[in-house]
C-alpha positions as CSV (number, residue, x, y, z in Angstrom):
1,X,32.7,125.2,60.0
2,X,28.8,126.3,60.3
3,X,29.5,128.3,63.5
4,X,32.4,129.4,62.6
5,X,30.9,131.3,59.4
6,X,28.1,133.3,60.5
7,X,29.8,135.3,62.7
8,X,29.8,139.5,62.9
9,X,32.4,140.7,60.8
10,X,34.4,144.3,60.8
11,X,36.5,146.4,58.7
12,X,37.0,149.9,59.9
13,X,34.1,151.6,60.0
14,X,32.0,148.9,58.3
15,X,30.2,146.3,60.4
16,X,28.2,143.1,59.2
17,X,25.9,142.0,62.0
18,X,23.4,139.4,62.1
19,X,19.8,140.5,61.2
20,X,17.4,140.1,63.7
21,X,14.3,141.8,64.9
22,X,15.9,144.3,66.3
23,X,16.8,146.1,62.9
24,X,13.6,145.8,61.7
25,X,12.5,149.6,62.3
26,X,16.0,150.7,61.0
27,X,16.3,148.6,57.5
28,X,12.1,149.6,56.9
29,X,13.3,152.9,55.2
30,X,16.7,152.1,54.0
31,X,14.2,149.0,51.7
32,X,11.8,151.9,50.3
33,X,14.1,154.3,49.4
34,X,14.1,152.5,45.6
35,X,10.9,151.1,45.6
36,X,11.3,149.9,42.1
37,X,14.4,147.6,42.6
38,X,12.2,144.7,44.2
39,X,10.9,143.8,40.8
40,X,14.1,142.1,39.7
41,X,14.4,140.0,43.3
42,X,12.7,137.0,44.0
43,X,11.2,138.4,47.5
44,X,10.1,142.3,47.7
45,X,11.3,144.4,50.5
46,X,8.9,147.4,49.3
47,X,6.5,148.7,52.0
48,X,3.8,146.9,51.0
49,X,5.6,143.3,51.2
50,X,8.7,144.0,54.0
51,X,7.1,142.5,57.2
52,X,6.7,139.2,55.7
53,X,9.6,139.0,53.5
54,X,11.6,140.5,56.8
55,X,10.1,137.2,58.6
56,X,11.2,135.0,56.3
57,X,14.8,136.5,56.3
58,X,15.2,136.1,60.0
59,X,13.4,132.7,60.1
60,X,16.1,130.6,59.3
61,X,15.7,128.1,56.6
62,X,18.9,128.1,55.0
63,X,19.8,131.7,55.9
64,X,22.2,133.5,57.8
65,X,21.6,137.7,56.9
66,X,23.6,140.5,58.1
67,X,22.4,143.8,58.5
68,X,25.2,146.0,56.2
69,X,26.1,149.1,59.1
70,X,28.7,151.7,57.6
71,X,29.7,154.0,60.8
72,X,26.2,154.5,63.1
73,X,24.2,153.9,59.9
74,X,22.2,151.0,58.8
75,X,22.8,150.6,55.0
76,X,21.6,147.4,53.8
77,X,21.6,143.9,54.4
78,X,23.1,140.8,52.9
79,X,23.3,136.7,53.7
80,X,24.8,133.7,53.3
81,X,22.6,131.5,51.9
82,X,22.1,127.5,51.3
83,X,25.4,126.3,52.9
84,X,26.5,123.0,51.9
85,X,29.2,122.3,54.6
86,X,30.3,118.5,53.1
87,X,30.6,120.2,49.4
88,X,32.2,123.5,51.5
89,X,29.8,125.9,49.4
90,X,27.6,128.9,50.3
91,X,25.7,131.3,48.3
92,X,26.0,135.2,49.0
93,X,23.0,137.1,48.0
94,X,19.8,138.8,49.5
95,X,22.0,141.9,49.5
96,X,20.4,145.3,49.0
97,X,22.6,148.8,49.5
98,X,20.4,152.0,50.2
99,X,21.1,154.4,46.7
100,X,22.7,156.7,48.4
101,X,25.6,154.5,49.3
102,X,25.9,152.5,46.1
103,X,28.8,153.4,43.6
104,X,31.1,154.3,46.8
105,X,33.0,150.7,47.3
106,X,30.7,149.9,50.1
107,X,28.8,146.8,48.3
108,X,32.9,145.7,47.3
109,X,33.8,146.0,50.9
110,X,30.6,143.9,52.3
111,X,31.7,141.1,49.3
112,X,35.7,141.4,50.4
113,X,35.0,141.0,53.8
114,X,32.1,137.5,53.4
115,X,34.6,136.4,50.7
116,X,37.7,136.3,52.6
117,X,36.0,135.3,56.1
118,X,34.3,132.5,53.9
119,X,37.9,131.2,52.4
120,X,39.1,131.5,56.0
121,X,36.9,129.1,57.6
122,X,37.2,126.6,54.8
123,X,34.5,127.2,51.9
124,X,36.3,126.8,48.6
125,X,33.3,127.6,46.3
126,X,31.4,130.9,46.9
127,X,27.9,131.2,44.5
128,X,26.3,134.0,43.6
129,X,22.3,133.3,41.6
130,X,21.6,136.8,39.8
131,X,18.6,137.4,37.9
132,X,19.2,137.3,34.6
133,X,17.6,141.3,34.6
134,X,19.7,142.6,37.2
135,X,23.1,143.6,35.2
136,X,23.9,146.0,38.1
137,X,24.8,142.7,40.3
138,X,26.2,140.7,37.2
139,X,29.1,143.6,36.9
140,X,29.2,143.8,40.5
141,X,30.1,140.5,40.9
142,X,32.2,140.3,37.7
143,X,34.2,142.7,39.5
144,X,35.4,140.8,42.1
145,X,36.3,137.6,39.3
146,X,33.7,135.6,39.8
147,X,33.0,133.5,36.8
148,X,29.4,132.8,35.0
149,X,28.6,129.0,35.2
150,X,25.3,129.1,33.2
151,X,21.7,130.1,33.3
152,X,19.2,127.9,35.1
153,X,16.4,128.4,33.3
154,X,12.8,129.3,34.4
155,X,14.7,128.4,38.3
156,X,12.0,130.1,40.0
157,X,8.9,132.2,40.4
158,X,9.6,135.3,41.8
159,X,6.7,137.0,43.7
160,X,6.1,138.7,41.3
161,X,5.1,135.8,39.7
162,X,8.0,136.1,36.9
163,X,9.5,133.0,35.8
164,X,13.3,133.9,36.4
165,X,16.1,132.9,34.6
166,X,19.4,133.0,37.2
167,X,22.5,133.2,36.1
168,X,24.8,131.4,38.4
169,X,28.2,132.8,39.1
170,X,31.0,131.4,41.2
171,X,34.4,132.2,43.2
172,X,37.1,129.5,44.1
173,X,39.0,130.1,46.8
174,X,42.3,129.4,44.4
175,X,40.9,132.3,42.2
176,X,40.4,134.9,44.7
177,X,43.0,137.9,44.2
178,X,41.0,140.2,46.9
């Protein structure tokens, strides 16, 4: 199942590739164009913190990330993360869509497409941990059915140095409509 998962994925003009050094360059300025979105993520992607944060992405550790590439642009990124193959779970998050792009159906279409390739390779539970600040991904991911589990309090120091409260959504595959 593991190598089966973190594989490139298509839908027309949309591509999700895996992240490596070689995007580095390319996601730099699609990260700073809203400087003031890293406050509510755990790691910052603003100019002053994206080389190390970009390391850390790419280094493994739990983490499979994509860049997000609509057409012959680079738009984003986005990862599985933490995949427990005997409970068949895996986490989507580290996603980030330039602001240009966001409120077009792309961030939908990057979801569908893990979602369904996820289900497809045999993950029944798909996790999403939102800070309990960022209500743009809460009704992002409410969109697509997933259902709030709880708050894990105080789960982690962002760096920032906020104590975070994450709320913890889920998807199963029986409860995917698409």
């Amino acid at each position: 199942m593991q190598g089966d998962l973190y594989v490139d994925l298509a839908d027309g003009d949309l591509r999700l590739v895996r992240l490596i050094e070689a995007h580095r360059e390319a996601l730099r300025p699609v990260c700073a164009a809203d400087a003031d979105i890293w406050t509510i993520y755990s790691s910052s992607f603003d100019p002053a913190h994206f080389d190390a944060s970009f390391d850390a992405l790419i280094g493994g550790g739990g983490r499979m990330p994509y860049a997000v590439i609509a057409g012959d642009r680079l738009v984003g990124m986005t990862a599985w993360l933490r995949p427990d193959w005997s409970a068949q779970t895996v986490e989507i998050g580290n996603s980030y869509i330039h602001p240009d792009m966001r409120g077009t159906g792309l961030n939908r279409r990057v979801k569908k497409l893990m979602i369904e390739h996820g289900f497809a390779v045999g993950i029944r539970r798909i996790e999403f941990r939102i800070d309990e600040r960022n209500k743009r991904s809460q009704a992002a991911v409410t969109k697509l059915g997933c259902v709030k589990e709880g708050v894990l309090r105080s789960e982690r120091i962002t760096w920032t140095g906020y104590l975070r409260d994450t709320g913890l959504w889920s998807l199963l595959a029986g409860d995917w409509l698409g």
